[in-house]
C-alpha positions in Angstrom: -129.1 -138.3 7.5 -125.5 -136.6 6.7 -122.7 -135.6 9.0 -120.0 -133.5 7.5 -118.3 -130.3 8.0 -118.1 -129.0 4.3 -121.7 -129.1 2.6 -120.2 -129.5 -0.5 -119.1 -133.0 0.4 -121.4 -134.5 2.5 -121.2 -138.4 2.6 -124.5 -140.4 3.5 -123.5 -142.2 6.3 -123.8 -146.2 4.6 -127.4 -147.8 5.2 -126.4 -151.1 6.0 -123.5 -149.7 8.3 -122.9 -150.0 12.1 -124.9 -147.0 12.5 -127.7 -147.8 10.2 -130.2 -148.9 12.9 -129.4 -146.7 15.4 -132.8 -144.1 17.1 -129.8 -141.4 17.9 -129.7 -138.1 15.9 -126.8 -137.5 13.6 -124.9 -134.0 14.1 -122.6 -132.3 11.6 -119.4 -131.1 12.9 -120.2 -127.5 12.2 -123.5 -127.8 14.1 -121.9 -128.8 17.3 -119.1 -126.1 16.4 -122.0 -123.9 16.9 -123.8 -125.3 19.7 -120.0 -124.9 21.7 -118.8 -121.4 20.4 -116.3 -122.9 18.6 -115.2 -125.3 21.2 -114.4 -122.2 23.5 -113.0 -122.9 26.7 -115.3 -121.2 29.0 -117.5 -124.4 27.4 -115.3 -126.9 29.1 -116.9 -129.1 31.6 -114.2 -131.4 32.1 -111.7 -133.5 30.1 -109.8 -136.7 30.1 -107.8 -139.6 28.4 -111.1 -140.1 25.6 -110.8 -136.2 25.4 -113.1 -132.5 26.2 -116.5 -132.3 27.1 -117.8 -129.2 26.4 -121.8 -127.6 27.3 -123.2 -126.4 24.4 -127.4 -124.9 23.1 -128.8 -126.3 20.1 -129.4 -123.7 17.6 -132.5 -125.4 16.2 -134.1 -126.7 19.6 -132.1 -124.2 22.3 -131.9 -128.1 23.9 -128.7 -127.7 26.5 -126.2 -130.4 26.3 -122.9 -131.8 26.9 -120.8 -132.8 24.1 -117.9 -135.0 24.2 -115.4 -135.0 21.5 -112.7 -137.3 21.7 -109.4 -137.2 21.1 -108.4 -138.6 17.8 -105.2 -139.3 19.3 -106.5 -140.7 22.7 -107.4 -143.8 24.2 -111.3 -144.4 23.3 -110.7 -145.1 19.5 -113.5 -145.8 16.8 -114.6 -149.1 18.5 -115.5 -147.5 21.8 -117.2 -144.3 19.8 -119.6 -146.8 18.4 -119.3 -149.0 21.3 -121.1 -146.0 23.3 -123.4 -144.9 20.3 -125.0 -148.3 20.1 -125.2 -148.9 23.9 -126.8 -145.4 24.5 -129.4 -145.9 21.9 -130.3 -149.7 22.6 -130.9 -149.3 26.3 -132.5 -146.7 27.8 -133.3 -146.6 31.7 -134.1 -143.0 34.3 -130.6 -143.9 36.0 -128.3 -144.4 32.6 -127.4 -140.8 30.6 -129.5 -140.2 27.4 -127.1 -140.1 24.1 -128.8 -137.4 22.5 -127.0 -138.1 19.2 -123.8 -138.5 17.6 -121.5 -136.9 14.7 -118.6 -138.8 12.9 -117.2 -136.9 10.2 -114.5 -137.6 8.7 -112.1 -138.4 11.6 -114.0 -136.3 14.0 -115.9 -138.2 16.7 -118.4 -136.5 18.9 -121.2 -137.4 21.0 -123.9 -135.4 22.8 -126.0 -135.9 25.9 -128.4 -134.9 27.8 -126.6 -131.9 30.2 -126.8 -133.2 34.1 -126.6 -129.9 35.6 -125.1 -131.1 39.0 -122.0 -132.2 37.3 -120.6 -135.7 38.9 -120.6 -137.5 42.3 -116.9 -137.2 42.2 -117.6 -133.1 42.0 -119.6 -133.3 45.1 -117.3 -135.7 47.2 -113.9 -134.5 47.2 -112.0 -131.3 47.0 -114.9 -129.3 48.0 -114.3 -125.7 47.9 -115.5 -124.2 51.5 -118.6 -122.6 50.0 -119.4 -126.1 48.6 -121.7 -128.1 51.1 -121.0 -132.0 51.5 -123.8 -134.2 50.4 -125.6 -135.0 53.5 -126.4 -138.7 53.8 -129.8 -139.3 53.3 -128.7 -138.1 49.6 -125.9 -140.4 49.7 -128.0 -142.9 50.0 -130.3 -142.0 47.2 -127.5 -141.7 44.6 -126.0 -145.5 45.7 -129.9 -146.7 45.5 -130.2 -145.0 41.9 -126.8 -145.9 40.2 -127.2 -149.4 41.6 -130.6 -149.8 39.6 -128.8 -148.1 36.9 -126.3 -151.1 36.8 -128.9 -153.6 37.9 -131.2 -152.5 34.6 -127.7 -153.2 32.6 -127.1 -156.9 34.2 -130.3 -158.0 34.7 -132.8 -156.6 31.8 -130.3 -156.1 28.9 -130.3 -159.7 26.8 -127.4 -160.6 26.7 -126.4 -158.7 30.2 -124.0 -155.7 30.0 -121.2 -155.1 32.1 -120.6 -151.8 32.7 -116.8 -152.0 33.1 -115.6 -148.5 34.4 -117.9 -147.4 37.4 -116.4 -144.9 39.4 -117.7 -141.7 40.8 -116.7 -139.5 37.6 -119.1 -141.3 35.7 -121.7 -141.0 38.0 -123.5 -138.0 36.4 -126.2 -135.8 39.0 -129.5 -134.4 37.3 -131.9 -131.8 39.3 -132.6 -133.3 42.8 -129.3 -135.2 42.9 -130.9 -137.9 40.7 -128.1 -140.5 39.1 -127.4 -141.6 35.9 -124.4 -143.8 34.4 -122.3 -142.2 31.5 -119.3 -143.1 29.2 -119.6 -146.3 28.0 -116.9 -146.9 25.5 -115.7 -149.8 27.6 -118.8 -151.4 28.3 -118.8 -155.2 27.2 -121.6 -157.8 26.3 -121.7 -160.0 29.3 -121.4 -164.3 29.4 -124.2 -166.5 27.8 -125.4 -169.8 28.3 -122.9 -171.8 30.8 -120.2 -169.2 30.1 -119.5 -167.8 33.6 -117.3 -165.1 32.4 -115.8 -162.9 29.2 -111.8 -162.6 29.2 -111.0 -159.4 27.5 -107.7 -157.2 27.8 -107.8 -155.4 31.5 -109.5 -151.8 30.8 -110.9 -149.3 33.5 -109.9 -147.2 36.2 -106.7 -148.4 38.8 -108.2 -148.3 42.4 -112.2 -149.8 40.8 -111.9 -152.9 39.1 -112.4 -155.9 40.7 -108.9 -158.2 41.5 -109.9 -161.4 39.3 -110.4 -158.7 36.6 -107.1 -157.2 37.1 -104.9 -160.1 37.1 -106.4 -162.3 35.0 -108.7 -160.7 32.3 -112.0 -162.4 33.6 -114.6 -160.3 32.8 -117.8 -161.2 34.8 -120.9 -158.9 36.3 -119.5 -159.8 39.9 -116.9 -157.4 38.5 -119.3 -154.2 38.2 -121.1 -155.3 41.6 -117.1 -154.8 43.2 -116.8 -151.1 41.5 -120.0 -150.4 42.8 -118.7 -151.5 46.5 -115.8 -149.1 45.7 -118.1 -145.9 44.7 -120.6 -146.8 47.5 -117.4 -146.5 50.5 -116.9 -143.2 48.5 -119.9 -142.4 49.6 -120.0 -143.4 53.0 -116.4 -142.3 54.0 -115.8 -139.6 51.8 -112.5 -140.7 50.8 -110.9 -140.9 47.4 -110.5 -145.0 45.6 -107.1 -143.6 45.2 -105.4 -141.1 47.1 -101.4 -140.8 47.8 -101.9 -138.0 49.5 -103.0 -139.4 52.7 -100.4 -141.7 55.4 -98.8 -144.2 54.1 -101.2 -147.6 54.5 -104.1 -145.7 53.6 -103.8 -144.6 49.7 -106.2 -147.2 48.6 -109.7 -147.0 50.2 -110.4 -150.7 49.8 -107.0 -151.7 51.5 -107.6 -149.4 54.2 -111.3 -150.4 54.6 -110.9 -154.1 55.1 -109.2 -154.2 58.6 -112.0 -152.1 59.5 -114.5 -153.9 58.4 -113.8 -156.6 61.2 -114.5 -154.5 63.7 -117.9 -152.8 64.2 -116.5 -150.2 67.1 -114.4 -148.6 64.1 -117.4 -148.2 62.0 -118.0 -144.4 63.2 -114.5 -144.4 62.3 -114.8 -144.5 58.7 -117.9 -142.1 58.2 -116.7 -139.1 55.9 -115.8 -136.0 58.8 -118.1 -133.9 56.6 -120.8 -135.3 57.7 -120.3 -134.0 61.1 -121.7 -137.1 63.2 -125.3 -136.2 61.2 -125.6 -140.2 60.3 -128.4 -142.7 61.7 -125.8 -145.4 63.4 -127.9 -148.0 62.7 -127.9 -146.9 58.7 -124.0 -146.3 58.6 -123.7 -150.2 60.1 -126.0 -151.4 57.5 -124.4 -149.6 54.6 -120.8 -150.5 55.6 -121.8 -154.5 55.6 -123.6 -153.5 51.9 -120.1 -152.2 50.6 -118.2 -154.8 52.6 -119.8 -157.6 51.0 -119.5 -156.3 47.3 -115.9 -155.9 48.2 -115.4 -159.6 48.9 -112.5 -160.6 46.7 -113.6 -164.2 46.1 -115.9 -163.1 43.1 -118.6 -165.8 43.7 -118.9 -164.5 47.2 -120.2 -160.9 46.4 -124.3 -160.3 46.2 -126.1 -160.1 42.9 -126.4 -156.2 42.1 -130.5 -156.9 42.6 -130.0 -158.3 46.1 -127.6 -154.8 46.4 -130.5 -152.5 45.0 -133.1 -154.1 47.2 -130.8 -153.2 50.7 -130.0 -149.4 49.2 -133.9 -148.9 47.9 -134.5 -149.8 52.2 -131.7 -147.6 53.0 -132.4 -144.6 50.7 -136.3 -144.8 52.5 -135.2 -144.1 55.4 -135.5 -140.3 56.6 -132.9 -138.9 59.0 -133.7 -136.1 60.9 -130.4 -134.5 62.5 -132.0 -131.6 64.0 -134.1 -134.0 66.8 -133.4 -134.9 69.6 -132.3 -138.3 70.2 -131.8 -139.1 66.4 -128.7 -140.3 66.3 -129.4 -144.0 66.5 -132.6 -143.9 64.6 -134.1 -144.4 61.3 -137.4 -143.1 60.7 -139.0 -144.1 58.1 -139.7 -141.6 55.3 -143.4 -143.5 54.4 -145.4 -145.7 56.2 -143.5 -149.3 55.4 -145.9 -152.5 54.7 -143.8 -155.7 56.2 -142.2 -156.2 53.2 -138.3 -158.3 51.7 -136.9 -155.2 51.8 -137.0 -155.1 56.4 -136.4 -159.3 56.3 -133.1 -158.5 53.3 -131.8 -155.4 55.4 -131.7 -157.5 58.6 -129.4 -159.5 56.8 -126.9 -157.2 56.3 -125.9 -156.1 60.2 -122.8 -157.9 59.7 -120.2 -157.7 56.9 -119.3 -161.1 57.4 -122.0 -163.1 56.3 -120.9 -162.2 53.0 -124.7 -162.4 51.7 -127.3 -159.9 51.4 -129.7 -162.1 53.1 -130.3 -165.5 52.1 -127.8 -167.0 49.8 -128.4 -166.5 46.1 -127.9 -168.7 43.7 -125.0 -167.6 41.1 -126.5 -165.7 38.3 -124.6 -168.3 35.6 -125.0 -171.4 37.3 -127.5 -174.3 36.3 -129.7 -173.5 39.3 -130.3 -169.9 38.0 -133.8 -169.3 37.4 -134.9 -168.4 34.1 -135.7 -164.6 34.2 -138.5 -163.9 31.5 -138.6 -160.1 32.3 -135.7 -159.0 29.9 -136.8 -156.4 27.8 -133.7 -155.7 25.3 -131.8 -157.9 23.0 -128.8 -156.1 22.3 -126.1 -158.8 21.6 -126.9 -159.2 17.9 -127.1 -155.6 17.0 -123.9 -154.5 19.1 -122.4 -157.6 17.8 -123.2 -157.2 14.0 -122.1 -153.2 14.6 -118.9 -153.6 16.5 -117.5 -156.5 14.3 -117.0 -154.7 11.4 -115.9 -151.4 13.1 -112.4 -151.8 12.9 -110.2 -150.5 15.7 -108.2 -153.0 18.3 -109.8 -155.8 19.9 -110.6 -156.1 23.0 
């Protein structure tokens, strides 16, 4: 397969390359040209420091998609561009964005996905325009369920584990029926093996999401995803922005304004996004503010596996809530008839943000203790690691 701009000099992409094993489909430059309008701007989904994404048809399929092209001069250089490629075509899950396939030509770098038609969660959370309507919160609860088993598939099924590395609610992408899937990930890194607990790489992501340990220190560890998640997951509940300096002084960053609140159950209604009107089962809001609250813990060793995490939202996300009858508005009704099941016992657990456990205490995912998990079903490590090595670009 050939990806070039002029057909007169096409160049084979190199067999035993870092792309040479990769399932993806190779683009040309003009093809995507094409599939864009010329890059026109009434194509332009959204942009950012890797660069434009732009929706785009297929001429040969009539497939809609997004394509991302980055800037050449930007901040996601050749490593992440192949970083993403070979992620995106090693693991493949309904809550992680398919990478449709790919074009480098030349010094051109573009990539194209599946097209998510809702846009992201970050589109549907803040800044609404008034003829927009706020997510209500049984969905809420259905896009933290689905992007947690997004990130769980990533920790917990890739060989070696994934972390993610730049969770927020812009990469949260929305399919038909509000269904999440994870996208961009150029900074994604190859988690710790054996009785490594951690990776130390230079500090990357998105100010107001990553985890403290990570920000001061460099340590890299999958307790560092499950505290982005907590962030993205009080987004949801409250409405609020990670980051937002438009708001009173003490309350620009959700997290710091979150934690004194936390303490104190009363405040809880508190802290429900204003959009929502009061439509919110009490019971449900108490529940997912200890879920958040724990993931938030800034001891690192302290916060819940993100299975333990996926198990209380797959309870939560159940649940039915009916704001229209009467007498709802301490109740959750269940949405199918529940067997007695971990899910109830794990979700009693979780009443109370300080017991700092979803349920019974885990064991550490990378201590001695850890059980042997024989359910992996990918072993990226040696064909990310063969690719990315010889990729040139900086470090990590």
């Amino acid at each position: 397969s050939r990806c070039s701009s002029d057909p007169k000099k096409e160049t084979p992409l190199p067999k035993d390359g870092p792309t040479a094993h990769i399932a993806a489909q190779t683009f040309t430059f003009r093809e995507l040209a094409a599939a864009t309008k010329n890059f026109r701007p009434e194509c332009l989904l959204g942009e950012g420091g890797f660069g434009r994404v732009y929706k785009g048809r297929l001429e040969n399929t009539g497939q809609v998609v997004a394509v991302k092209q980055l800037d050449r001069n930007g901040l996601q250089g050749n490593r992440e561009f192949l970083v993403e490629v070979l992620m995106l075509s090693l693991l493949h899950h309904p809550n992680l964005v398919n990478l449709i396939g790919y074009c480098a030509d030349g010094d051109q770098r573009l990539l194209v996905y599946e097209f998510m038609p809702l846009g992201s969660l970050e589109d549907h959370l803040h800044d609404l325009p008034p003829d927009k309507e706020p997510l209500d919160w049984n969905t809420r609860m259905k896009i933290a369920a689905g992007a947690a088993k997004g990130l769980e598939y990533l920790h917990d099924k890739a060989n070696p584990p994934v972390i993610y590395r730049d969770l927020k609610s812009s990469n949260i992408l929305l399919d038909e029926g509000y269904h999440p899937k994870l996208s961009d990930f150029g900074l994604a890194k190859l988690g710790p093996v054996g009785d490594k607990t951690h990776v130390s790489t230079r500090v990357m992501g998105t100010y107001g999401y990553c985890a403290p340990e990570y920000a001061m220190t460099g340590q890299l560890t999958l307790k560092s995803d499950v505290y982005s998640f907590g962030v993205v997951f009080l987004e949801l509940i409250t409405g609020r922005k990670a980051i937002d300096n438009t708001r009173a002084h003490g309350e620009h960053n959700l997290v710091a304004w979150a934690r004194p609140l936390f303490k104190d159950r009363r405040k809880f209604p508190k802290m429900a996004d204003p959009l929502l009107q009061g439509r919110y089962p009490m019971r449900g809001l108490y529940q997912a503010l200890a879920v958040a609250a724990m993931c938030l813990q800034e001891q690192a060793a302290t916060r819940p596996l993100i299975g333990d995490v996926v198990t209380a939202l797959t309870y939560l996300a159940s649940q039915t809530y009916e704001p229209n009858v009467a007498n709802q508005s301490n109740r959750l009704g269940p949405s199918t008839p529940r067997s007695r099941d971990d899910r109830r016992s794990m979700i009693d657990g979780v009443d109370s943000p300080d017991r700092g456990r979803l349920g019974s205490p885990s064991t550490h995912r990378n201590s001695p203790d850890y059980r042997r998990r024989d359910n992996r079903e990918l072993s990226v490590g040696t064909e990310l690691g063969r690719s990315v090595s010889g990729s040139g670009g900086s470090g990590r």
